[in-house]
N, C-alpha and C positions, 0 to 999 in steps of 0.2 A: 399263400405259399403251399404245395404239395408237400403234404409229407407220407402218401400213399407207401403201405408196407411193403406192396409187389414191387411198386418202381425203385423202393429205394433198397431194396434186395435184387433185385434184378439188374439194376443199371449200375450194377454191381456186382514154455517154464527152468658140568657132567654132568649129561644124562647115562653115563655109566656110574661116575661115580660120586661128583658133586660139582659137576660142572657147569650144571642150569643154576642159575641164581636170579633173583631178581631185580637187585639194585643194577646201576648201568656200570660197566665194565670199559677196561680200554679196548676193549676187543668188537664193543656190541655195534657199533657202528662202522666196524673194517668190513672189508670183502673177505671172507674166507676163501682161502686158495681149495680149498675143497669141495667147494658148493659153486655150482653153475645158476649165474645169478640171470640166467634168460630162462630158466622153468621156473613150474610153476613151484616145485618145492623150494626150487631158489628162493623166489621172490617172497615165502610167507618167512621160509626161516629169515631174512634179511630184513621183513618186516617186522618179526617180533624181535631180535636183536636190538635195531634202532631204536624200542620203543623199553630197552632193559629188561625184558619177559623174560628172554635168554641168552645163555653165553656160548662164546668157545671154550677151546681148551688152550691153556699157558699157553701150547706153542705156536697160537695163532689159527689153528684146527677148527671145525666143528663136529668131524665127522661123522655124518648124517645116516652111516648106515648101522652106528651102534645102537644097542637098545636102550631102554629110560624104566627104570625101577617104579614100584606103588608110588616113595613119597617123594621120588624128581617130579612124575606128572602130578601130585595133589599139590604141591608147590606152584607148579605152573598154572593150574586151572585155577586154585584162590587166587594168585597173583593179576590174570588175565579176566577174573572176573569182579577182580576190585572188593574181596572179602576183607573185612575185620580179623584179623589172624594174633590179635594182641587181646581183645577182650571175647574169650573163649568158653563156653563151657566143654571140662572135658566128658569126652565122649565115650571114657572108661575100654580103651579096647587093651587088652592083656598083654599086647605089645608094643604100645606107644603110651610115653608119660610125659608128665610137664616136665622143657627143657630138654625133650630129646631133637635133633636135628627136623626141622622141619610139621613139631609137634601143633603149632598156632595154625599151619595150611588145611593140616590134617584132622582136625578140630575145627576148622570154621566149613568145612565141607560136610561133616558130618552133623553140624549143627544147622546147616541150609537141608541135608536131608540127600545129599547128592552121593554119600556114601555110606555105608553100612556096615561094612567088614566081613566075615562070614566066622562062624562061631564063637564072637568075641575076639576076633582077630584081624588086626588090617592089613599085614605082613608086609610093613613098608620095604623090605628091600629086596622083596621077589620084584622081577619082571613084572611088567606089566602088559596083559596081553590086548589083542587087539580088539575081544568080545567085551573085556572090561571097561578097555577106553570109550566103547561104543557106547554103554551105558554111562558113563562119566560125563559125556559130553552129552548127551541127549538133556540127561536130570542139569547140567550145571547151564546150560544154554536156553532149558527150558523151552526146550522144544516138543511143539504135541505129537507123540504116539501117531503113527501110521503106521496102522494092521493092514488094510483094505487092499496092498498093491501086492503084486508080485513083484520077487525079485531072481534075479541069475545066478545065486551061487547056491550050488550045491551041496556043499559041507554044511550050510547055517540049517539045520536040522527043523522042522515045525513045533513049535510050541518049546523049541528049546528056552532058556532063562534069557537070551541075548537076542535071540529073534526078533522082538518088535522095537528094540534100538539099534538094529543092523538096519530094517527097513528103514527108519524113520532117518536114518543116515542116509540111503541110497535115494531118499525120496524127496531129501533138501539137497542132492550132489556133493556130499560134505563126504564121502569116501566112493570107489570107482572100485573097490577091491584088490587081491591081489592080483589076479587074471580076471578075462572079462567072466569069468563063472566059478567063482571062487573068494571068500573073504579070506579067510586065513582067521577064525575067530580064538582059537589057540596059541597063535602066532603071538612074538614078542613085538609088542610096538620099537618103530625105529625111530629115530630122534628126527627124521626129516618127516617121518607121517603124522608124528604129534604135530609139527607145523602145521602141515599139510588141512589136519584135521579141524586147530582151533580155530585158525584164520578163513576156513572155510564156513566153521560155523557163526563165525562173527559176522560173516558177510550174508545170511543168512540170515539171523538173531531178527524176529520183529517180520519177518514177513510169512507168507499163509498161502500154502500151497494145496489146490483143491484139486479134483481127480474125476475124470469119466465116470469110472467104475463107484462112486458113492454117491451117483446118481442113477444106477442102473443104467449108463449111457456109454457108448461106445467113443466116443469123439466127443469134445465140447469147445468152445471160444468165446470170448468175453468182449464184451463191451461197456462202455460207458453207461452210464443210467442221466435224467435230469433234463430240466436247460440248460444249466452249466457246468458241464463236463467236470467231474476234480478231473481233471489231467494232471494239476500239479501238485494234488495230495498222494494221490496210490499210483503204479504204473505196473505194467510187465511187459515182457518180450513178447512182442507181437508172432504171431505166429502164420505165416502166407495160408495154409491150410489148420482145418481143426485138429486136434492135436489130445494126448489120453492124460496130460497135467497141465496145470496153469499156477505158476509162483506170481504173487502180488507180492509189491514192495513198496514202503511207506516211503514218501520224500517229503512229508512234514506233515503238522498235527490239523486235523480236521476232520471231516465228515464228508461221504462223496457216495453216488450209488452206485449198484452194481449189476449188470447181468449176465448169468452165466445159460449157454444155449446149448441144448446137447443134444447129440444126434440118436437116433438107435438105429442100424444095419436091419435087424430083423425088420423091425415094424417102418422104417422109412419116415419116423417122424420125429419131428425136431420137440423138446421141451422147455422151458426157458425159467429157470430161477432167478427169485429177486435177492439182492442185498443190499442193507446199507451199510458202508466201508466206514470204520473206525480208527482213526491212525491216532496215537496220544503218542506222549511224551514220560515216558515209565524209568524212573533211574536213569536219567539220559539219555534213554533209548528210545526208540521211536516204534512200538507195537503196533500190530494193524492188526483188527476185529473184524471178522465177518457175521454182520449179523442176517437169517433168512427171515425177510417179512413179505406181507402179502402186500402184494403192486400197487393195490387200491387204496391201501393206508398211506401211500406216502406220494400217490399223484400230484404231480403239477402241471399247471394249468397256464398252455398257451395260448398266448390271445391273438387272433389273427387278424392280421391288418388289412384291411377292406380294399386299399389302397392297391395290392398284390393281387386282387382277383378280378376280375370278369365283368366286375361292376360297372357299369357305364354311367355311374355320379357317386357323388359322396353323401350316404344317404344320413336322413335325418333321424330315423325310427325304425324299428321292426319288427317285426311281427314273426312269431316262430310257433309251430305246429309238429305233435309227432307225428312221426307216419300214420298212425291211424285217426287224425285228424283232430287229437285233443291238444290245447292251447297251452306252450309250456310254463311252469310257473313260473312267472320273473323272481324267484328265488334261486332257480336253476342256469340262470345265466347273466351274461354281462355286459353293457352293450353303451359303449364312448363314441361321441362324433362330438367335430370341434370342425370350424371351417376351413383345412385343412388337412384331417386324417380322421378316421374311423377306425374300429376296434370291435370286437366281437369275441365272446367266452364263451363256451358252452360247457356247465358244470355235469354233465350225464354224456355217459357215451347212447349210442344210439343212434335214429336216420331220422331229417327233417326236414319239412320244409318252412321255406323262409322267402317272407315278402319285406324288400327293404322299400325305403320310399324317401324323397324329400320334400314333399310338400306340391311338385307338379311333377315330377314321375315316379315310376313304380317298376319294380320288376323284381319277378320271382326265381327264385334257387333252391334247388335242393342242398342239406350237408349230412355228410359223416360223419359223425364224432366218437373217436377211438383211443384208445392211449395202448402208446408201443416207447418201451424202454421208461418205465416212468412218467410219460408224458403224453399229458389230454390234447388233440390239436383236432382243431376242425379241418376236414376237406368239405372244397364249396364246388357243386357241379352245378354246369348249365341243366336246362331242363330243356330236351330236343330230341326227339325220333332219329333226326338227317341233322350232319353234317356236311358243308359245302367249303371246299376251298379251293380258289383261285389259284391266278399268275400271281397276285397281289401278295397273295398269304405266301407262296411257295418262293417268290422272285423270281421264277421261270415257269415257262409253260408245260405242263405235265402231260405228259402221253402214254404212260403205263404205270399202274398201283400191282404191288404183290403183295401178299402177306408173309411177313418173316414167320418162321416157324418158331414157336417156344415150346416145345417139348411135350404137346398134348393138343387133342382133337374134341370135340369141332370147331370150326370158328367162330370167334363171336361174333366179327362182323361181316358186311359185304360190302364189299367198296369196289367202284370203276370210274371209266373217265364219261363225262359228257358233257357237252359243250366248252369244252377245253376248262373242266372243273373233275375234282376229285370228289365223290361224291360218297359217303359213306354210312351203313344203314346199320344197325346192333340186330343182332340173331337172338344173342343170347348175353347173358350178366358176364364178366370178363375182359379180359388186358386185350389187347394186340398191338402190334407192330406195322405197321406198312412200311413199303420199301416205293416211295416215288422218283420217277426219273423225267428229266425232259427231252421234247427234240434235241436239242444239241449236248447230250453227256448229264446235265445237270443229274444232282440227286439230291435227297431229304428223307430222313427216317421219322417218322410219327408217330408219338405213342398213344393211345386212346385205350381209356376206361367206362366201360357202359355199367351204368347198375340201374336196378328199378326200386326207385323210392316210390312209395305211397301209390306207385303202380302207374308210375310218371321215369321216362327213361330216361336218366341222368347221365351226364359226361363230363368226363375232364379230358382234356390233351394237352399234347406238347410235343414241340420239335426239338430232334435232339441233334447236333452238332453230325455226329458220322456213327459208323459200326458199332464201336468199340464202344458204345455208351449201352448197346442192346447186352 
């Protein structure tokens, strides 16, 4: 099987006044005639209603553009993060005591570390604004700090106190601001952007968003790592082009690998980070880990089936050499034959050559052995100067060879017709494309790789269906 890295690149992120409660109400499950249940602040307030977080008001109300005091939102954020609010220590602040409204919310956050007060003071029934909520939700959701990006609004000052939980809010999309350049960090939170905010950070909670720029890289995109893909541990929004973030998101507990591939504009070259992906099961929740390790500590090792290549028997033994002509140690690889299938490992990346045999024939191959995404795989070349193909090979008769162009000179090979054969000769180490046609319309695209093992010209090709594969 090819798994050549050019052809397979190539072919190729109260709340005024005490109207939020927690227990479920007869209201929490009605439509509020107030709130449009096709947005998106519809849909979270609607969702945390059904779920008892919060309520309307008596007369069937919610209305969403009023504000929500310190200890309406400290109610809601124990509430919605599932705190302890009865076995408390208090947290001494000079204006809340045991038994006051909402005293257990505001004491189970302060004792998670989520709140702090400002000079001894928690001033449950000021407003609450929306620099504060920022920090509220970062610490209580437990989301990591993201310094490294920029962001659009210009009021959120540098180094101000709310700065690095405004980003790390614009950089999970758990607020959009109040304009597109503009937070409003001053501003009184409204009771539809408290929704707005928790249910966004919940849908967030547990996954791991990584960035161009903390790679020095201008653009990045990810892929799978492994043989076997987690596809169905970690996933993200696939992105058509590369793109300056990448959000992962856990779909259940396991272990899966990862690579991230980044571009840089200046220098025109790609760099490619490894991970291994983390997803547990943390309080119900499903957290994902990125851990960076180096590629070669966690390769696995494809074994290629003889069976798939160029072989002309199913051989019994073999014999393998490095390019410069010493014998490899059968510690470094791995080598199955049964009267039916063959099997071949090679534990070292590097260039070989290789004499299979069964006993009345013999024939020798060069390989490549490389590991891309995780993964050791052999490529097996013939060993041949010239290449010749037929009517037979092509199913029609061929009258004209061109070379497709891939974006760079010279050619590597030289190919023409004679005697109604396509005849093709290596210039130099390198990919190409030809473009073959017949007398009557016919066509066929070819891809051919020439390298020099051991100073022996080695190939691989392959026909490929039409265009749109080049």
């Amino acid at each position: 099987m090819k798994t050549n890295r050019f052809y397979q690149i190539a072919m190729a992120s109260a709340l005024a006044t005490s109207a939020i409660v927690i227990t479920p109400s007869a209201h929490a499950t009605s439509v509020f005639p107030d709130v449009n249940a096709s947005t998106e602040e519809g849909k979270a307030i609607i969702n945390l209603a059904e779920r008892g977080i919060i309520s309307g008001y008596p007369d069937g109300t919610f209305k969403p553009a009023n504000p929500i005091t310190r200890t309406q939102a400290a109610k809601i954020l124990a509430g919605i993060l599932k705190l302890n609010t009865v076995h408390v220590k208090n947290p001494n602040f000079k204006d809340v005591k045991p038994g006051d409204e909402n005293y257990g919310a505001i004491a189970a956050l302060a004792n998670a570390g989520i709140i702090s007060g400002s000079n001894g003071y928690f001033n449950p029934t000021k407003n609450i604004t929306r620099g504060q909520m920022s920090k509220m939700i970062v610490k209580g959701f437990n989301l990591t700090i993201t310094n490294d990006i920029d962001i659009p609004f210009n009021d959120v000052k540098a180094g101000s106190e709310y700065e690095p939980y405004i980003k790390t809010l614009f950089a999970n999309n758990i607020t959009k601001g109040t304009t597109p350049t503009t937070f409003g960090p001053q501003s009184n939170v409204k009771r539809s952007q408290l929704a707005s905010f928790v249910v966004r950070a919940e849908n967030v909670q547990g996954n791991v968003t990584v960035y161009a720029s903390q790679f020095n890289q201008d653009y990045i995109f990810a892929s799978y790592g492994g043989i076997n893909p987690a596809e169905d541990i970690f996933t993200w929004d696939e992105e058509e082009d590369m793109t300056e973030s990448i959000t992962f998101k856990p779909l259940k507990e396991g272990t899966g690998k990862l690579v991230i591939s980044g571009f840089n504009e200046e220098t025109e070259e790609f760099t490619d980070i490894f991970y291994v992906v983390h997803v547990k099961n943390v309080d119900g929740k499903l957290q994902t880990t990125l851990q960076e390790v180096n590629e070669a500590d966690h390769v696995e090792d494809l074994p290629l089936n003889l069976l798939e290549t160029d072989l002309k028997f199913i051989p019994t033994e073999v014999s393998i050499q490095t390019a410069d002509g010493q014998a490899l140690s059968p510690e470094l690889f791995s080598f199955k034959s049964t009267n039916n299938t063959a099997t071949l490992s090679i534990y070292k990346n590097g260039q070989y050559m290789l004499t299979f045999s069964n006993g009345t024939q013999q024939q020798m191959m060069a390989a490549d052995v490389d590991t891309y995404d995780f993964v050791r795989s052999i490529d097996l070349y013939q060993i041949t100067d010239e290449l010749a193909f037929s009517s037979d090979d092509l199913s029609f008769e061929p009258t004209s060879v061109a070379l497709e162009k891939l974006n760079y000179e010279p050619a590597t090979v030289k190919a023409s017709i004679k005697e109604n054969k396509v005849n093709v000769t290596p210039l130099a180490e390198g990919t190409s494309i030809l473009h073959i046609t017949g007398k009557n319309g016919e066509t066929a695209y070819l891809y051919i790789e020439f390298l020099k093992i051991a100073n022996k010209w080695a190939t691989y090709y392959e026909f490929m269906d039409d265009q749109e594969e080049i």
